[in-house]
N, C-alpha and C positions, 0 to 999 in steps of 0.2 A: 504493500500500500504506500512506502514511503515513496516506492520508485514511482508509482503513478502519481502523487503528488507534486514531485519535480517535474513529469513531462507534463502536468498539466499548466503550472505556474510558467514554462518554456514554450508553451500554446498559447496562453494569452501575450507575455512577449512579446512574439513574434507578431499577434496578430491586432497590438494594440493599434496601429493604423490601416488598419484594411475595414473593408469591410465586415460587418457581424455575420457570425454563423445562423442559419436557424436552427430550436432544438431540436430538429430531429439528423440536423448537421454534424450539430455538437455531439449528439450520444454517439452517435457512427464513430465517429473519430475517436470520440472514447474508448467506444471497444474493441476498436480497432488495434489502440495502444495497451489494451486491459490483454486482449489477446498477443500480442507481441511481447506484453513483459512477462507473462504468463509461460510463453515460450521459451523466453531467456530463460526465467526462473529455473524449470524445469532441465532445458540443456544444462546449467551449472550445476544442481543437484546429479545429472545425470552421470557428468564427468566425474565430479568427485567420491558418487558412487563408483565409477572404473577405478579410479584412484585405489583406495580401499581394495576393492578386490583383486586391483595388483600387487598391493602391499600383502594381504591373505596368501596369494596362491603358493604354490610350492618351490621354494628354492634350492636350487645344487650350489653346497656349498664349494665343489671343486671347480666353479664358474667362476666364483666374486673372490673369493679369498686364495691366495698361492701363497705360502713361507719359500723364501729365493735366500739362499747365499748369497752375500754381494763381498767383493773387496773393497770397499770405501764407502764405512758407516756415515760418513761424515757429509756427503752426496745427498744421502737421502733422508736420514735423520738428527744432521748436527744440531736443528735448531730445538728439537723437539729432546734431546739429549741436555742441550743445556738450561732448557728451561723446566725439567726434570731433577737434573742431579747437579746442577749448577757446574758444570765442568764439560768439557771438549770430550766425547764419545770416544774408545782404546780405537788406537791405529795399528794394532794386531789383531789377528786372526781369532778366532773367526765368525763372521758379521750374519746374523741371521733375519732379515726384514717380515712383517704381514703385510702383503699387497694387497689392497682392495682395486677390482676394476668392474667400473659403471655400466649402466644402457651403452652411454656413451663409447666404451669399452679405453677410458682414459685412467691411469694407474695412479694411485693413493697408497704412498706409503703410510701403514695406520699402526704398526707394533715392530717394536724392533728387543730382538735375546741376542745376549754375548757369551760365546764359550774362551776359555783361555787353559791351553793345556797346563798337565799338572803331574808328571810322571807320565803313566800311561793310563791316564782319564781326564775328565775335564772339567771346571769347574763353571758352574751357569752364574752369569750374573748381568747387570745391567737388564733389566727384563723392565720393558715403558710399553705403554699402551697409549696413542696417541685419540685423548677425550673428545678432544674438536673435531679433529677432523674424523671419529666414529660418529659423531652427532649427526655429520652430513649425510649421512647415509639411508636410506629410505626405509622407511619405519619398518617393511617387511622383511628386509636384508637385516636389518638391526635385530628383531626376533628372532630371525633364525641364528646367527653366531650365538646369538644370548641361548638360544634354548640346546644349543652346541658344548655349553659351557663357557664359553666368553671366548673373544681372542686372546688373554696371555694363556689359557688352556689352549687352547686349537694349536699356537703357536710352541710350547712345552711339546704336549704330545708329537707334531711333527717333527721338532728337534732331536728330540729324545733318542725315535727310531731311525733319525740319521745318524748318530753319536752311535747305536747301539754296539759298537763292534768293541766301544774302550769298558771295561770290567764294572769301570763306577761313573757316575756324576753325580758332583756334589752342587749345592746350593744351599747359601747362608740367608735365612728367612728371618725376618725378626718381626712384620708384620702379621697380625694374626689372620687379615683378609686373605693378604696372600700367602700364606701358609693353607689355608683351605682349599686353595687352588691348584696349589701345588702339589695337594694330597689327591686332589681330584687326578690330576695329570699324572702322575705314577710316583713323586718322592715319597721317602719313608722316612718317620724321625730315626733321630740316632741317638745315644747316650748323651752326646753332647749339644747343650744350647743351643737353638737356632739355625746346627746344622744340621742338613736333608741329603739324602743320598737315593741313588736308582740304581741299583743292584744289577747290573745285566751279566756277571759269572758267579758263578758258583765258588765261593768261597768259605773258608772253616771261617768260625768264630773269631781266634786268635788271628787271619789276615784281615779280618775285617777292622778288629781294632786297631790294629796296626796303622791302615789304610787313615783310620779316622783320626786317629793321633796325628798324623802327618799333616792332615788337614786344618786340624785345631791350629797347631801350631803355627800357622801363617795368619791367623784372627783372621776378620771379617773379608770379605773379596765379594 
C-alpha cells in the first residue's frame, strides 16, 4: 500500500497541469498500477523464495571447499595471519590453505594450518579460520561446512590424512573451543597440559612417553 501511495502522489504531479481525469479514468489507472505493483510484489517475493531454496538445496562439499599446499603463506594469508597472531605467518614449510570457490567459480582463501617438522613427525600449529571472509558466503554453503563440523575440522581432518605416513602429530591447544574440535578431528589428550597428539603407528607405552617428553620440552609451538 505504501508503494501505491507514492505512485499515486507521482500521478497527481505529473498531472497537476493537464487536464483532469474523469472517475472512471482515474480508477482505470488505479488499477492499473494496483495490478502492476501487485506484480512486482509478487516477482520479488518470488525470487527470494528461489533464493532460499538455493540456499536449502544440496551441497558437495568437494565443489566449494579444497585444502591446497601452497609454498608462500604469506601470498595468501599474510594479512589474515597478522591480524590473528599479530606476527608475519612461518616462511617454512609447510603451508596448508581452505579454499573456498563461488557461483562465480573465483577463489577465497578462508582457513589456513601450519605443520613444522619435529624428528620424524610434525607439529600442527598456527591453525586461523578467516570470520569475514566465511560470512561472505551464502547462507546454504555456510550450513553445510557448519553441519561438516566447521572449516578448522574439515581443514584438521584433511591435513591429518596427508601427514598420515609421520608416526605422530602433535598440537599445543590451550583453548577449550578449540580443543573440542580438535577432539572432533582425531587429536587425543596426553598426560601433558595442552598437548594433543594423533597416533598414526603403533607404538608401546614407554615410546610414546618418550615421544611426548620430547615435545614438552620445546613449550608451546
Amino acid at each position: 500500500m505504501a508503494l501505491l501511495t507514492r505512485i499515486r502522489r507521482l500521478i497527481r504531479a505529473e498531472d497537476a497541469g493537464a487536464a483532469p481525469k474523469s472517475a472512471a479514468e482515474a480508477a482505470a489507472e488505479e488499477s492499473r498500477l494496483a495490478v502492476t505493483a501487485g506484480a512486482s510484489e509478487r516477482r520479488s517475493r518470488d525470487g527470494a523464495s528461489a533464493s532460499n531454496r538455493a540456499d536449502c538445496g544440496p551441497v558437495d562439499l568437494e565443489r566449494i571447499i579444497r585444502v591446497e599446499e601452497v609454498a608462500n603463506a604469506e601470498f595468501y594469508i599474510g594479512d589474515l595471519f597478522r591480524r590473528r597472531f599479530r606476527s608475519d605467518p612461518p616462511d617454512y614449510p609447510r603451508h596448508f590453505i581452505g579454499v573456498y570457490r563461488g557461483e562465480s567459480r573465483t577463489l577465497l582463501p578462508v582457513g589456513y594450518v601450519h605443520y613444522s617438522p619435529f624428528d620424524d613427525a610434525w607439529l600442527c600449529g598456527g591453525l586461523v579460520i578467516d570470520e569475514r571472509a566465511y560470512r561472505t558466503l551464502p547462507k546454504g554453503h555456510r550450513n553445510a561446512i557448519r553441519d561438516a563440523g566447521g572449516l578448522a575440522e574439515l581443514m584438521l581432518r584433511e591435513t591429518f590424512a596427508r601427514l598420515r605416513q609421520a608416526p605422530a602429530i602433535w598440537g599445543y591447544v590451550g583453548d577449550k573451543q578449540s580443543e573440542v574440535v580438535c577432539l572432533r578431528a582425531g587429536f587425543r589428550h596426553t598426560s601433558a597440559r595442552h598437548v594433543m597428539v594423533v597416533w598414526n603407528a603403533d607404538l608401546s607405552k614407554q615410546e610414546e612417553e618418550l615421544r611426548l617428553a620430547r615435545v614438552v620440552a620445546i613449550g608451546p609451538f
